[in-house]
N, C-alpha and C positions, 0 to 999 in steps of 0.2 A: 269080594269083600276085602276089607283092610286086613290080611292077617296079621299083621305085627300091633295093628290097632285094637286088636280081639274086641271090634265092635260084634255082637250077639245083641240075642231081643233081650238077654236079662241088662245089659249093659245100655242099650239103647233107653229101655225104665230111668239109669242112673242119669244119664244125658237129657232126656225130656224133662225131668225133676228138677236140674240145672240150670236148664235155659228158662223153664218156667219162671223159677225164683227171681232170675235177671231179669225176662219181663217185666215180670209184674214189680219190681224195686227201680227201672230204669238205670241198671247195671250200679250205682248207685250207692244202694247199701245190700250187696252178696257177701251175706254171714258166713263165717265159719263152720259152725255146727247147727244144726238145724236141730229142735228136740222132736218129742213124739205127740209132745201135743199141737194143738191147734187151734187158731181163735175161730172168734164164730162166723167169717167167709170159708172154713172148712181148709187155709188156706199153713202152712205150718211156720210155725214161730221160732225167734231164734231161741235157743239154748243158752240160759241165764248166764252162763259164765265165761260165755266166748268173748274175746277181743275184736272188737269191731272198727274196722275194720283190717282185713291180712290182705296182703299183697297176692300172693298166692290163689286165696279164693274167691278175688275179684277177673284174678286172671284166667283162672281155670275155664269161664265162659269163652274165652280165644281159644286153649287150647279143645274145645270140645268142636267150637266151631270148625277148627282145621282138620278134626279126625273123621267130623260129619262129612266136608269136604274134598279130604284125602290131599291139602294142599303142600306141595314138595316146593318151596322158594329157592329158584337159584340165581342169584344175582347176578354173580361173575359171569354168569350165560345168557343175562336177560330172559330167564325162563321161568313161568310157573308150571310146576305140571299138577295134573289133578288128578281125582279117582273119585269123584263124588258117588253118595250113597246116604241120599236123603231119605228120611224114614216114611209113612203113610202121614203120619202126625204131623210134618212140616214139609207141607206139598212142593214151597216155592221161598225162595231166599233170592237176595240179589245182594253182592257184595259192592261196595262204592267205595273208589279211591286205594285199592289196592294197590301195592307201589313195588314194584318190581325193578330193583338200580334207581335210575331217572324215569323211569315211566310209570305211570299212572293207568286205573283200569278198573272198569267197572262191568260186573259179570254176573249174569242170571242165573241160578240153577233149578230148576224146575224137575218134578216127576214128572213120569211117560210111561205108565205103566208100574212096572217094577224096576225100571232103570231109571236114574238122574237124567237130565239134560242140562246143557249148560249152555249161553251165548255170551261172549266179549259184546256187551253194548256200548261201549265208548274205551277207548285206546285200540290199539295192535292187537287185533287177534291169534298172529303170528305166534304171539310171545308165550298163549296159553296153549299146553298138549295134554291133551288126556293121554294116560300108561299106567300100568299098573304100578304102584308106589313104592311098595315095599323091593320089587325088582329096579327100580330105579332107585333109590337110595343106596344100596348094595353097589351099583352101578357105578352113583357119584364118588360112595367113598374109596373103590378101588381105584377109579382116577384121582381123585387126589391122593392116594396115599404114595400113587405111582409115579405125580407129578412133584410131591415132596422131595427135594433132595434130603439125603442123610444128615443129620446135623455132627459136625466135627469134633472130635476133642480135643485137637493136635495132631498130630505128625504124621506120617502118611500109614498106608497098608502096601503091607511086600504083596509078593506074588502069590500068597496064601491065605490072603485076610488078614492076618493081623498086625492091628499099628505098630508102627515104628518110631524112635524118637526121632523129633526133628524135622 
């Protein structure tokens, strides 16, 4: 499971509740605050005094979907990597037009018991790796931090480290 994602069953509740909302609104109009009551589809209503719409909590439907998916985008590699971990409640997803650099890719993720399954159905399947994410992230940022050069302030370092004028 995503450990950095601390996806859990009470958190998965939080996520089913979210993507409900965007269903049933056709991503559309996703309120800010939701209250405790509810109209009579049993279905819950926004909260009188929210701002309709935030940028934020239209967006949040993306970010749940990537956590559901475990999706790691890396352009400069032409790579996506994943770690899906679809719940009992949303059996089968299929992403369309995911864009990886210049390529394009559409991808099924499907249950298989109590594992995800996934298939590149159109683009490079090449470009897609299942790994565990949280260790690949770790991964990427130590190469970049390794591939940054140090940014300058001036003048050089002696034999010691420390800059010198000029």
């Amino acid at each position: 499971m995503h450990e950095d994602l601390d996806i859990t069953n009470n958190s998965m509740k939080s996520i089913r509740f979210q993507l409900e909302i965007a269903f049933r609104c056709d991503f559309a109009d996703v309120v800010e605050v939701k209250s405790g009551e509810r109209n009579e589809s049993n279905f819950p209503v926004q909260y009188l005094g929210a701002n309709v719409p935030q940028a934020w909590a239209a967006g949040s439907v993306f970010m749940l979907t990537q956590a559901l998916l475990g999706f790691l985008p890396d352009a400069p590699r032409n790579k996506l990597y994943v770690d899906p971990s679809l719940p009992a409640w949303l059996p089968d997803l299929t992403m369309r037009d995911l864009r990886i650099g210049q390529h394009k890719l559409d991808i099924r993720f499907w249950r298989e018991d109590e594992q995800t399954a996934f298939d590149v159905i159109k683009g490079d399947p090449r470009l897609v790796e299942r790994c565990d994410i949280a260790s690949k992230a770790a991964q990427l940022r130590t190469a970049s931090a390794e591939a940054s050069p140090e940014p300058t302030r001036g003048g050089r370092k002696n034999e010691g480290g420390a800059r010198t004028a000029g």
